[in-house]
C-alpha positions in Angstrom: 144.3 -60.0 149.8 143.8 -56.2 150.7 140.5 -54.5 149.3 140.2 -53.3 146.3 138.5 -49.7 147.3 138.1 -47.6 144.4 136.9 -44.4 145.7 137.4 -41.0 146.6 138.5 -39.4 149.8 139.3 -36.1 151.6 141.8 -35.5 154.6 142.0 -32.5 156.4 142.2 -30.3 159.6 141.3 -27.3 161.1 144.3 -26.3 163.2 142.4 -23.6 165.3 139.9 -25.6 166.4 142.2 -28.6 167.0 139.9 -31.1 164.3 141.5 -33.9 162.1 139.2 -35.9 160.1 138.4 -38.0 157.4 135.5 -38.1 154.5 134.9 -40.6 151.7 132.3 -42.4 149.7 133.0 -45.3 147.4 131.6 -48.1 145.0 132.0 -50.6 147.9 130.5 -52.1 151.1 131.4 -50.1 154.2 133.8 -48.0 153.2 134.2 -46.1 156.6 135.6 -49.5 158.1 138.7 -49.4 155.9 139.4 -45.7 154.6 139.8 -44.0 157.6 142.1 -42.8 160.5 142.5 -39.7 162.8 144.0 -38.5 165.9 143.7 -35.5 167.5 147.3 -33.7 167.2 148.3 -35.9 165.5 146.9 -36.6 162.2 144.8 -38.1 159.8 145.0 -40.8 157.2 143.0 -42.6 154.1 144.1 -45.7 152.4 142.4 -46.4 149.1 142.9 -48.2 145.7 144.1 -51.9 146.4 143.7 -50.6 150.0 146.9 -51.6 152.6 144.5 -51.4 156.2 147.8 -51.0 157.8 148.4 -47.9 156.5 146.0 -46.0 158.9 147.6 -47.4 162.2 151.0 -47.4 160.8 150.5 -43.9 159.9 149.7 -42.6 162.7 152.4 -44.1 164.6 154.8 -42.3 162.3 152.7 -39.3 162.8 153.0 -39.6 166.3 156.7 -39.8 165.6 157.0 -36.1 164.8 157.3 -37.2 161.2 155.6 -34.8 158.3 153.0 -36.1 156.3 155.1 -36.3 153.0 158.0 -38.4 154.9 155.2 -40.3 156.5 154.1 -41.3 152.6 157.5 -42.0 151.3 158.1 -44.0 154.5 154.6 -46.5 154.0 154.9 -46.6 150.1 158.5 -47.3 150.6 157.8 -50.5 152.6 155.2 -51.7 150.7 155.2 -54.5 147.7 152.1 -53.4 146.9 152.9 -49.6 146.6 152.0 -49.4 143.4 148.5 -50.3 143.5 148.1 -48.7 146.7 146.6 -44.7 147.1 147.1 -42.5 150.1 146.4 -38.9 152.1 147.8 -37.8 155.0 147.6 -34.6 156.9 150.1 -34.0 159.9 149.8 -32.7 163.2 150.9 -28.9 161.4 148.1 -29.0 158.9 151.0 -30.1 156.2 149.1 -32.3 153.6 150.3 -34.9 151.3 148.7 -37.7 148.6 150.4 -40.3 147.2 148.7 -42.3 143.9 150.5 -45.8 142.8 151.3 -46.2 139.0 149.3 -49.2 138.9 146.3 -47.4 140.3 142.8 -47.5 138.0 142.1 -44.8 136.1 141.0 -42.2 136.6 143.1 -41.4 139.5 145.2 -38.7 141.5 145.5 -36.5 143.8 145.7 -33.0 144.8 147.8 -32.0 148.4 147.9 -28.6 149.9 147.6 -26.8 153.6 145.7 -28.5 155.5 144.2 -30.8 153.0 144.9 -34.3 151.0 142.3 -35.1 148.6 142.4 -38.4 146.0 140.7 -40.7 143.9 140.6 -43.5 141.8 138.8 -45.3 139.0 136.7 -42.0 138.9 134.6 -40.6 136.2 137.1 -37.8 135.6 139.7 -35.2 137.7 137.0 -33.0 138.0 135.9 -35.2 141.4 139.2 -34.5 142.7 139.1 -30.9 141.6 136.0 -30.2 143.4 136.7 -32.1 146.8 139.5 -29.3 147.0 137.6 -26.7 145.7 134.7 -26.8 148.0 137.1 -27.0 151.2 139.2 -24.4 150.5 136.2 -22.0 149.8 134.2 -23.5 153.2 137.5 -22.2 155.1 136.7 -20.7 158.4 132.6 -21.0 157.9 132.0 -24.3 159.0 133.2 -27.1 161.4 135.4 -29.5 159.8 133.2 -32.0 159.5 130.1 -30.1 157.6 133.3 -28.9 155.2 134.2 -32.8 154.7 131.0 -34.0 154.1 130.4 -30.0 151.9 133.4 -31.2 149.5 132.1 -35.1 149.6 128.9 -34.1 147.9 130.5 -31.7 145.6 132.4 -34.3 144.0 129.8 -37.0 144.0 127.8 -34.4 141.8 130.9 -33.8 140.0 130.7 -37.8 138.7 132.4 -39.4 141.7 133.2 -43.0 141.7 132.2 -44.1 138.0 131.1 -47.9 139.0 128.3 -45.9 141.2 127.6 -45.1 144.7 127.2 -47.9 147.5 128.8 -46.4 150.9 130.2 -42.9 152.6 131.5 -42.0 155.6 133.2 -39.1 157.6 135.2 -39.2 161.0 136.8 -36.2 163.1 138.7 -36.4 165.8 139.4 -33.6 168.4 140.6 -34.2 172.3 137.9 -35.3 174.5 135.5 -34.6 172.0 133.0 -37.2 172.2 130.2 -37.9 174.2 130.7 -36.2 177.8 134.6 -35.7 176.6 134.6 -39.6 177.1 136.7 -40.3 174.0 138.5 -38.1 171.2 136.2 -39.1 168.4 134.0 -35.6 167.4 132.1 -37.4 164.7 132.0 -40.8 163.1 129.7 -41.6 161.0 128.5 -44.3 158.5 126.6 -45.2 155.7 127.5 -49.2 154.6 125.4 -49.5 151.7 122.9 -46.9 149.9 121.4 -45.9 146.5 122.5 -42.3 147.8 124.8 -42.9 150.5 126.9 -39.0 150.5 122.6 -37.7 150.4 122.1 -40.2 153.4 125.4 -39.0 155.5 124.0 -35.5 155.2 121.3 -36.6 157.0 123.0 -38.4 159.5 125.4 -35.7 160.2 122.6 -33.0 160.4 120.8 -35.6 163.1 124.2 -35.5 164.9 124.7 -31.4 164.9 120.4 -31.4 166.2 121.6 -33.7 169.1 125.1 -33.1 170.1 125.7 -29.6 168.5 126.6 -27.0 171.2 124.9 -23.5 170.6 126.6 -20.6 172.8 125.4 -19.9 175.8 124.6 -15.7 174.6 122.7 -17.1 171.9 120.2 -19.1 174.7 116.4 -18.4 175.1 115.1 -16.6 178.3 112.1 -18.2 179.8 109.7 -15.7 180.6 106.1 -16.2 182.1 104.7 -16.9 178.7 107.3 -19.0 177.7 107.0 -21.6 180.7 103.2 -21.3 179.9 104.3 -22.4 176.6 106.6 -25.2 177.1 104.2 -26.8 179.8 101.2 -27.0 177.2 103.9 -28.3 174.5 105.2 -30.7 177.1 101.5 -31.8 178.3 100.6 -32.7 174.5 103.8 -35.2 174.4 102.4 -36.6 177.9 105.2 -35.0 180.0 102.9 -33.2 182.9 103.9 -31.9 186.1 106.8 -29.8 187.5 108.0 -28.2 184.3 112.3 -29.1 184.8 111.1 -32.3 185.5 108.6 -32.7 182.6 111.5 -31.1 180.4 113.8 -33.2 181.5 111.9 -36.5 180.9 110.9 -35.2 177.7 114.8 -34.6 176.8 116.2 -37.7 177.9 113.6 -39.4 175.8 114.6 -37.3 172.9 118.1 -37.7 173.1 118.3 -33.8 173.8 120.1 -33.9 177.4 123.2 -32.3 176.4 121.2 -29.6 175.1 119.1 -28.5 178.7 120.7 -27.1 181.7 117.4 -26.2 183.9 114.3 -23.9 182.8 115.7 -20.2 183.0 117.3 -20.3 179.6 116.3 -22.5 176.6 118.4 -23.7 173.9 116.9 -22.4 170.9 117.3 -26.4 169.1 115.5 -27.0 172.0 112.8 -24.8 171.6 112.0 -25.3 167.9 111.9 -29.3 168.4 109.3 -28.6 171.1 107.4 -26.4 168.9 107.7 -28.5 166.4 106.3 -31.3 168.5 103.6 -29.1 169.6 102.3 -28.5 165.8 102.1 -32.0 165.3 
């Protein structure tokens, strides 16, 4: 029997910088192991409602196909018994968005479709969840990364009444080419919360843990290490019990802290670098 995940979602894209991704928070255990699916030029897709799981792989092969995201909806509801109780978003490799809700789906529900965007929900409070998972994205346009905009318009429509059973899980995943850790996989961002009394609260955290540790800033925007800087670092350092050499003591201290990607020797300083340290220091 498929799972019954009454919740709402956003899909989306940002063409430029080559991001597809997913967010969604529901009444239900794990929602990010179901909802779900992205591929970098290719697509993304959530399954909701009387969720069908095949929808996300099927999807994507379809998407993979050339196929728009509307054709790619009439061609999974079309072949599906269950249509009816079934919900679903899609955005295309183009940025074209497109939503599908079932006439047997719980009330509330809908969706709203537009560039670059599919948003939908079910047995919510009202369409004002809906209204504001599309409001808030549109208006983040061009002054985030997609996934701070996903999780932006998750919490705007949790506050707007969200799920009306309650909150349990969230979840948001991007996908961009050779985006992962050391470009070893095409997954930017995926992250989970299975079961929480605030769970979109507790992804904001997460994701602001992930953008602290695997956030790139630009190399212009770098610290240089003067004399009193080094000075600095090396009593900082000394305080956590990394003596010595200062690359050496900055480089244990990072690998410790998960901070790695973020050092490239002791000339210049990545300025999340340098706060944590201080921070440490003040401690």
């Amino acid at each position: 029997m498929a799972p019954l995940v009454s919740t709402f979602s956003i899909v989306a894209c940002d063409l430029e910088a080559g991001h597809w991704g997913v967010a969604v928070a529901s009444k239900f255990l794990a929602v990010g192991s179901v909802v779900p699916s992205a591929e970098p030029g290719v697509g993304a897709v959530a399954t909701q409602a009387l969720a069908n799981p095949r929808y996300g792989p099927d999807g994507l092969a379809l998407l993979r196909q050339g196929l728009p995201a509307e054709a790619v909806v009439e061609r999974l509801t079309a072949a599906d018994e269950g249509a009816a109780d079934r919900q679903l978003g899609v955005v295309d490799g183009r940025g074209n968005g497109a939503g599908y809700t079932g006439s047997e789906c719980l009330p509330w529900c809908g969706d709203r479709s537009g560039p670059g965007y599919a948003a939908q929900g079910n047995l919510l409070v009202g369409p004002e969840t809906v209204d504001a998972l599309v409001e808030t994205f549109v208006a983040t346009a061009a002054e985030k990364p997609l996934g701070e905009r996903l999780v932006a318009a998750l919490a705007a429509a949790d506050a707007a009444g969200g799920d009306r059973r309650g909150r349990q899980s969230a979840a948001v995943l991007v996908a961009a080419k050779d985006g992962g850790y050391l470009g070893g996989s095409d997954t930017l961002l995926d992250l989970r919360v299975d079961d929480h009394p605030d769970p979109v609260g507790e992804l904001r955290r997460l994701l602001a843990i992930h953008e602290r540790l695997f956030g790139v800033t630009p190399r212009e925007q770098w610290v240089t290490v003067d004399q009193a800087l080094r000075e600095e670092l090396t009593v900082a350092l000394a305080r956590r019990g990394y003596e010595g050499e200062l690359a050496r003591a900055l480089e244990a201290w990072a690998g410790v802290e998960n901070l790695e990607m973020r050092i490239d020797g002791v000339d210049e300083l990545d300025p999340v670098v340098l706060a944590e340290l201080r921070g440490a220091a003040s401690e």
